[in-house]
N, C-alpha and C positions, 0 to 999 in steps of 0.2 A: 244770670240777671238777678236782682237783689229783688228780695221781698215787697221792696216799697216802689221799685222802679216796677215789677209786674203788676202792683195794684194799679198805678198811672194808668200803664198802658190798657189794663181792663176797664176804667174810670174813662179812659177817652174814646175806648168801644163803645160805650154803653151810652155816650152822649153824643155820640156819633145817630148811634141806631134810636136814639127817641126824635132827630130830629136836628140835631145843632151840630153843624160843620166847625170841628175842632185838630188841628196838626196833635197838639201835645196837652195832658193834663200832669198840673205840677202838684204833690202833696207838700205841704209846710209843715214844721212840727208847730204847732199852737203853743203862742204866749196866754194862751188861756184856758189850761188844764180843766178847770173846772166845767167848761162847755165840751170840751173835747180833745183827743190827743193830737191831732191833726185837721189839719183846716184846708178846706180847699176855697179857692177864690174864681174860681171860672167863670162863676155865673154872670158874677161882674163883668166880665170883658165881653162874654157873650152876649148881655144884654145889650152894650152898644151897638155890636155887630148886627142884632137883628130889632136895636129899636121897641126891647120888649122889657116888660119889669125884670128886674133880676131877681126877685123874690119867687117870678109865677114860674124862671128856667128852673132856678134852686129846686123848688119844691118836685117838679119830674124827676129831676135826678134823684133825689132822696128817696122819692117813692120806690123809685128801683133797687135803692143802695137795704134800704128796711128791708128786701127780701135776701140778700146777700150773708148767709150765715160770717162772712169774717168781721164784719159790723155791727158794734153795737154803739148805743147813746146818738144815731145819727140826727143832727139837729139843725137850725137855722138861724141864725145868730144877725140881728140886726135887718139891712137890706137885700141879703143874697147871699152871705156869709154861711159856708156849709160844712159842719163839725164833722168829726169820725172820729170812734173811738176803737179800739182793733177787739173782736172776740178770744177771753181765753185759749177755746180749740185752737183758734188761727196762729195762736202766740205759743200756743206749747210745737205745733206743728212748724213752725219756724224754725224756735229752738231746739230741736232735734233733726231738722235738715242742718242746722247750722255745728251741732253734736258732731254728725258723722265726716263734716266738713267744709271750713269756717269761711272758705270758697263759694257756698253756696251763697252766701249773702254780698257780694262783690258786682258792681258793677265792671267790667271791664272797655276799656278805652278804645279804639278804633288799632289796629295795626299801622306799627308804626318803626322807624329807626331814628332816636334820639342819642347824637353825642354830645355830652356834655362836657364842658371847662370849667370847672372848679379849683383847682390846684395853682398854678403858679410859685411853685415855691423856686427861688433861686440859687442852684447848684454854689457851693461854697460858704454859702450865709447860711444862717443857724434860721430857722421858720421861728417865725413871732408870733405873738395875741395876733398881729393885722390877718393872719391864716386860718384863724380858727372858723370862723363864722362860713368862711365861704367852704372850706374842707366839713361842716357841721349840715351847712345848707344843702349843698349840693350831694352830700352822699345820700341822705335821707331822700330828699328828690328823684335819685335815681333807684331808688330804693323803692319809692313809692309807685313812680312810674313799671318796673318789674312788677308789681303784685300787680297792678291795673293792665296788664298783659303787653305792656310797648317793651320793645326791643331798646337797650341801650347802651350806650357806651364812654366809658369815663378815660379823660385823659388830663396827665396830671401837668400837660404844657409849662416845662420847666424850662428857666431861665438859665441858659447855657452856652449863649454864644456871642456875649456882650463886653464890656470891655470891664466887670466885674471878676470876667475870669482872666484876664490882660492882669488887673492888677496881681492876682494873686500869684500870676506864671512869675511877673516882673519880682515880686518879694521876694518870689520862690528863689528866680536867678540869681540877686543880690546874694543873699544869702550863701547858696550853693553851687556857685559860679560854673564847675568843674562838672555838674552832674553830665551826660551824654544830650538830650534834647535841646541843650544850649549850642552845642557843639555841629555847626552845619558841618565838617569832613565828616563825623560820623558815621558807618556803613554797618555797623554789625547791630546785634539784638539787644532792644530795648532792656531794660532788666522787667522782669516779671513781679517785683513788688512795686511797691506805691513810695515816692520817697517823701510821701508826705502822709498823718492819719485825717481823722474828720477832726480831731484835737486840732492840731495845728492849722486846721482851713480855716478852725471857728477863731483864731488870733492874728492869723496870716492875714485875712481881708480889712477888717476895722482898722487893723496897722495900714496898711496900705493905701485905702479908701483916708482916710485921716491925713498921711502925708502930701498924699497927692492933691490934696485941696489946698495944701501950702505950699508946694513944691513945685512952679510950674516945669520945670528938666522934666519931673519924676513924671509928671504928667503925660509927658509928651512921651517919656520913653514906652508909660502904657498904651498910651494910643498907637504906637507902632507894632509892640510888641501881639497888641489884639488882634491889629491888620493881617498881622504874619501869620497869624494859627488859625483866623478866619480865610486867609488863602490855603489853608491848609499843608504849612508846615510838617513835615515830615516829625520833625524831634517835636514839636509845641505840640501835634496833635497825640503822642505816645503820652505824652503828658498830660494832656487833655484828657486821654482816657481814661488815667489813673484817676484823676481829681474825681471825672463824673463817678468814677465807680464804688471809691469811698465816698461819697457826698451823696449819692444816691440812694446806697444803704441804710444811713443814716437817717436821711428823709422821711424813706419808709417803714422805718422805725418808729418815726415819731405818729406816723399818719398811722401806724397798726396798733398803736397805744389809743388811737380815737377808732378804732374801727372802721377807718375811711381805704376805700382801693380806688382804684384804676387798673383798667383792660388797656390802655395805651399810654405808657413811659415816655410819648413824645417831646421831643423839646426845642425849642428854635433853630436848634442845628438839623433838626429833620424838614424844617421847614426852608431853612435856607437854600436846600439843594431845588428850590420847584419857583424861586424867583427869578432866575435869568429866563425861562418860558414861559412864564408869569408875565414877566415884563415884554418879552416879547411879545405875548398874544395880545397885551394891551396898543403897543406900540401898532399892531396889526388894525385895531379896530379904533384907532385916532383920539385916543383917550386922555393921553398923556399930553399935558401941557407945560410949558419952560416957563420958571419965574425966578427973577432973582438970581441964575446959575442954580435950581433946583428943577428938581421936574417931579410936576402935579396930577392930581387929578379934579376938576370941581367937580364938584357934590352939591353944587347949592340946588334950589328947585323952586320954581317958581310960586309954590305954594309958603314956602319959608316968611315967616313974620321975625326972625331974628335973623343974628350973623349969622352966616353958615361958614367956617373955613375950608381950603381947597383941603385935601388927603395929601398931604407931604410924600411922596410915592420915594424918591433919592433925593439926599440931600444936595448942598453945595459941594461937600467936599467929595462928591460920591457913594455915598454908605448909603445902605439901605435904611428907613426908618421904623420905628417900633409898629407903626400903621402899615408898613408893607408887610413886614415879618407875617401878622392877623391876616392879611389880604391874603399871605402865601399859604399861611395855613388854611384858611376855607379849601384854597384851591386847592390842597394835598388831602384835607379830609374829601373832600367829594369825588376827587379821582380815588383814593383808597377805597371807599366805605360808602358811596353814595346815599348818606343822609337825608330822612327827610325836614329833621329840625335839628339846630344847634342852640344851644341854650349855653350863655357864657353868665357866670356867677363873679362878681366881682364889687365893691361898693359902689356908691352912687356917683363918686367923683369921675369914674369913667363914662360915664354915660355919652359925654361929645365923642370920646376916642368910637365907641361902640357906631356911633349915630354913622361916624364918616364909614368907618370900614365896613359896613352893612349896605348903605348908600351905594360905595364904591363896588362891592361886588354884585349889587342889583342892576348897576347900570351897565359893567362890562359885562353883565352875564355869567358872572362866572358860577354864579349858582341861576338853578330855575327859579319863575318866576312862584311857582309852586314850594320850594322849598323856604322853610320859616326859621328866620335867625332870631332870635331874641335874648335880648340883653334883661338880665335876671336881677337889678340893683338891691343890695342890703344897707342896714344901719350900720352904724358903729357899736363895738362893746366899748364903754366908760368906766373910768374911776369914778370912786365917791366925789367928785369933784365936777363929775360933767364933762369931762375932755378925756380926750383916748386912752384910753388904759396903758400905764407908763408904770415902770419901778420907781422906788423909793426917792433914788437918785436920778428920776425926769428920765430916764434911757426908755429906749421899746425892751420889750420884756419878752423871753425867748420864750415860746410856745410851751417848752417841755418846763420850764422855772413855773410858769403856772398850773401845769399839769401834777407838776407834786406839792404846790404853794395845797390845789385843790384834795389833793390825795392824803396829806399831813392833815387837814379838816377833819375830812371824812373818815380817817382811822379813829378816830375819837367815839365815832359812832357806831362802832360794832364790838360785839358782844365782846368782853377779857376773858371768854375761854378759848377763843379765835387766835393763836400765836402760831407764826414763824413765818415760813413763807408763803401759806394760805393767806394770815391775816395781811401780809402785803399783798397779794393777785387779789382778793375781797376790796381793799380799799382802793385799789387801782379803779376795778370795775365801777364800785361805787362814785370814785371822783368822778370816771369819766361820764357817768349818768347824770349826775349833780351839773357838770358843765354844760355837759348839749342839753341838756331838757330846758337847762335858764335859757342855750341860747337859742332853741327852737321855741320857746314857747309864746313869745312876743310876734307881732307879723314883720316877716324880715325886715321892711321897712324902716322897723322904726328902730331907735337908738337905746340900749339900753342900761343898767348901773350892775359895775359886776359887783357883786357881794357873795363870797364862798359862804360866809358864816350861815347866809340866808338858803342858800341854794343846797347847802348841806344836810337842812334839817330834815328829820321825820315825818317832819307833821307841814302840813299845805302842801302847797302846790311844786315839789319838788324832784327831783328823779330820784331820790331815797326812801322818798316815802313812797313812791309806784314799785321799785326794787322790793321793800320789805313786805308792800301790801302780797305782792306779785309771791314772795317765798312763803307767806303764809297759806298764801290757796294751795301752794305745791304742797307742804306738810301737812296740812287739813286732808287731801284727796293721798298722800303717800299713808296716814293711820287709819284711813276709811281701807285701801288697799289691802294693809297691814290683816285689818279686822274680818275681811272677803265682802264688803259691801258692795255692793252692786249701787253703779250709780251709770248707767248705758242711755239714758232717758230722762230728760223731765215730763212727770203723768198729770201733774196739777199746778194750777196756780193758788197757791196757799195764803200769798199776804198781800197787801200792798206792796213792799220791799221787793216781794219776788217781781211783779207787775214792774215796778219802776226799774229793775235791770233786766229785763226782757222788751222795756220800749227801750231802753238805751244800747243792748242789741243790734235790735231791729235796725238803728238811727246809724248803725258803724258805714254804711258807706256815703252816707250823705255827704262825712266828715274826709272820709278818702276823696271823694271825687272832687269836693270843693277843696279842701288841700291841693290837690294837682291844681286845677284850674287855677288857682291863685300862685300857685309857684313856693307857694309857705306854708310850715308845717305846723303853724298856731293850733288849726282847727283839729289836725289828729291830735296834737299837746294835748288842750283841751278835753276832747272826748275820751282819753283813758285816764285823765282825770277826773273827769265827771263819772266813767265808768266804773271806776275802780273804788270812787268815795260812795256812790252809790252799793256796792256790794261791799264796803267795810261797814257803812251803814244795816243792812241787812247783818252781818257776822255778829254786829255786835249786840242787837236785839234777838238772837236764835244762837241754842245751844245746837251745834247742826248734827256730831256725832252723837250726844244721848237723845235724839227726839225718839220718842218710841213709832208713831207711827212710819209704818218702812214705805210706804208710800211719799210719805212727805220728804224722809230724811233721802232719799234715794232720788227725790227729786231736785234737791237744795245742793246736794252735792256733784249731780248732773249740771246744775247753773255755774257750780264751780269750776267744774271745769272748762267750760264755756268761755265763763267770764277767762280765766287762767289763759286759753289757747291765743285769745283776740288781745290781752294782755302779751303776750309772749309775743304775738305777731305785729303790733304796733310799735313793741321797743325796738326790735328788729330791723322796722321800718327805719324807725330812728337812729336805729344805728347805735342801740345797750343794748349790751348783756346783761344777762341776771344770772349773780351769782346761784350757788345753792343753796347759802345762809351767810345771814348778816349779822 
């Protein structure tokens, strides 16, 4: 339990025991430093409750808070308005539970099993900018939810069994007419290379996909050729396996460049195998309804103030629809994994697809009424223009061309005695900080303007400048090391400075918990920005290593550390590393 969340819980003892029936007391940090560091508002609600001034509640509770040594400046501000300010002792006492273990100050969340969908990248196609945000959002998420102690698990629900990978088999054939998986007599073994690399997939589909929109033969011949390897063809699927398994590699290649994983590789072919009892079980419970030569499901509900559309369940021609595929999948995560939330990250434009397929498995049951789906919606990342971020020449712009668009910046930015292949792993690390920190630090929501040049720099609000802040506490605490300084403890509160990075401390899991609860990672952005300007602030009015008294310096460089671990553990969160010099 977190320092601030035990004062609560002792704050709504104590006003329990004078008198006033209260569940919860909530502390706020005060837009009004000057009265106090924190603000409580209770009295005000309680005064309604019992019809009495909220000044005459205020003032009992304060009486009792004056005797309480972690309080100091307790005051009354207004009509019932109740300041606190935290005592030294209590602050250094903090700080050194937090010294031995940065856990100690953690609220942790109820026990839990959250899978999460983030991922989407489609086998064959090269991942775009459209990838980044939700692979930036979501891993940090799951990231965040692990320290907060829930169970989770990331799947990176890849597109693989569409008629994207039809087009490519079908190029593939043109081409190499002769290979074996063409060839239904065929009976002996597949060959054990690939006859194709991830090179050629990333030329193979745009060809293809481009023809076939003018082609209608070519079209049609995709559309059979998809038929046959989704009935699973013998020769189309050896084929199949090759593509997934270059294509795969790849993928996760480019996501290990962002530091993003997954615990489950699943992809609509795992999900396919659980639609025909799918459909069955629905069929069993009278769900499915005929329109059109399609068969549905409604979703609409009588609370609905707009259109609601039915869930396209098969189509006309027979195929399953991209809403069933989502249906099948719930249904295969909860027999696998028995989750109790799924959380799907994707932009905003999905949100009807999400509304049906969430609708639909509430109503067949196929999840309990107990377990919670929820649809995770993001902005867009933008050119300087306001519209989606596109190359030069108007195309989408392949994930990894921005990855070193950002990486060619940011080598600019580090030191020229840094050469070879250090200085390239340095600027990698660094791009990839510069990118997610621009793109976590807005609330996912909202839309934002890429600019590397800006996201690059040193100085503001950027992941170069928390990376460089971050290597200087390491080399400050490695020459204190160096010299045998003891720094196991902070003993004093020596300045304002110190004071103002032991309430922002203090304040670390407000920013964790309310990040979770929001589902966005703005609010940690934020506080290791706040955190970290706050103690370059202090660095740079104190000479820390020649201060002569060892009391002081042995304390200054215990906050360094401090700050340095919850530093360390928020990029983490994030999903940066930090180099060991920039």
């Amino acid at each position: 339990m977190s320092f601030i969340k035990k004062i609560e819980c002792d704050l709504t003892k104590i006003i329990n025991e004078i008198g006033y029936e209260i569940d919860n007391v909530f502390l706020s940090v005060s837009n009004r430093p000057d009265l106090g560091e924190y603000q409580l508002n209770d009295a005000m609600k309680l005064a309604k409750k019992y019809s009495t001034n909220p000044r005459q509640i205020a003032e009992r509770i304060v009486e009792v808070l004056n005797n309480d040594n972690r309080f100091i400046n307790v005051n009354i501000a207004g009509s019932g308005f109740i300041n606190i300010s935290i005592s030294d002792d209590y602050l250094i006492e903090c700080m050194n539970q937090m010294i031995k273990d940065v856990y100690n100050n953690i609220d942790l969340q109820a026990k839990k099993k959250i899978i999460l969908d983030y991922g989407g990248a489609n086998v064959a196609k090269a991942l775009h900018v459209g990838h980044l945000r939700s692979a930036n959002i979501g891993e940090a998420l799951k990231r965040l939810a692990r320290t907060l102690g829930v169970e989770t698990l990331a799947d990176a629900h890849l597109g693989d069994w569409g008629r994207p990978i039809g087009l490519v088999m079908l190029e593939i054939k043109n081409r190499n007419p002769l290979l074996p998986y063409f060839d239904e007599t065929f009976d002996g073994e597949y060959p054990e290379e690939s006859p194709v690399t991830n090179d050629d997939l990333m030329e193979l589909y745009p060809f293809a996909s481009a023809k076939a929109k003018e082609d209608p033969v070519y079209m049609e011949e995709a559309r059979v050729i998809t038929a046959k390897f989704q009935n699973r063809d013998k020769g189309l699927m050896a084929l199949w396996n090759h593509i997934m398994k270059v294509s795969k590699a790849d993928i996760k290649r480019i996501y290990d460049k962002l530091n993003t994983t997954f615990e489950i590789w699943n992809g609509e072919s795992d999900e396919d195998k659980f639609i025909p009892e799918m459909i069955n079980y629905l069929e069993t419970k009278n769900l499915i309804e005929e329109s059109q030569g399609a068969r549905i499901i409604n979703v609409k509900e009588e609370s609905d103030d707009r259109e609601m559309p039915p869930l396209l369940l098969i189509k006309s021609n027979g195929g399953a629809s991209y809403e069933t595929t989502d249906l099948a999948c719930i249904w295969g995560r909860v027999k696998l994994h028995s989750p109790d939330e799924i959380w799907y990250l994707t932009d905003v434009r999905q949100s009807l697809h999400f509304e049906q397929v969430f609708r639909a498995a509430k109503k067949a049951k196929i999840v309990d009424e107990n377990v919670k789906l929820e649809f995770i919606p993001f902005g867009t990342m933008n050119g300087s223009d306001g519209k989606p971020f596109k190359t030069r020449d108007g195309g989408v712009m392949k994930l990894e061309d921005l990855l070193t668009l950002a990486e060619n910046e940011c080598e600019k930015k580090i030191l020229p005695n840094i050469i070879g292949q250090e200085r390239k792993e340095i600027a990698e690390k660094v791009s990839v900080a510069a990118v997610k920190y621009a793109d976590l630090i807005p609330f996912r929501g909202t839309d934002y303007i890429f600019d590397i040049a800006k996201f690059s720099d040193l100085e503001g609000k950027t992941g170069p400048y928390l990376l460089y802040s971050t290597i200087r506490m390491k080399s400050l605490l490695n020459k204190a090391e160096s010299l045998n300084l003891n720094f196991d403890e902070v003993k004093i509160v020596d300045n304002e400075c110190d004071r103002e990075i032991m309430l922002n401390v203090l304040n670390l899991p407000l920013s964790l918990t309310k990040s979770y609860e929001n589902r966005s990672l703005n609010e940690i952005a934020d506080y290791i920005y706040k955190l970290t300007s706050s103690y370059n602030k202090f660095y740079s009015e104190n000479r820390v290593l020649d201060e002569q008294n060892e009391e002081t310096r042995s304390s200054w460089l215990a906050l360094t550390k401090l700050v340095l671990n919850i530093n360390l553990m928020l990029l983490d969160i994030l999903g940066i590393e930090c180099p060991s010099k920039m």
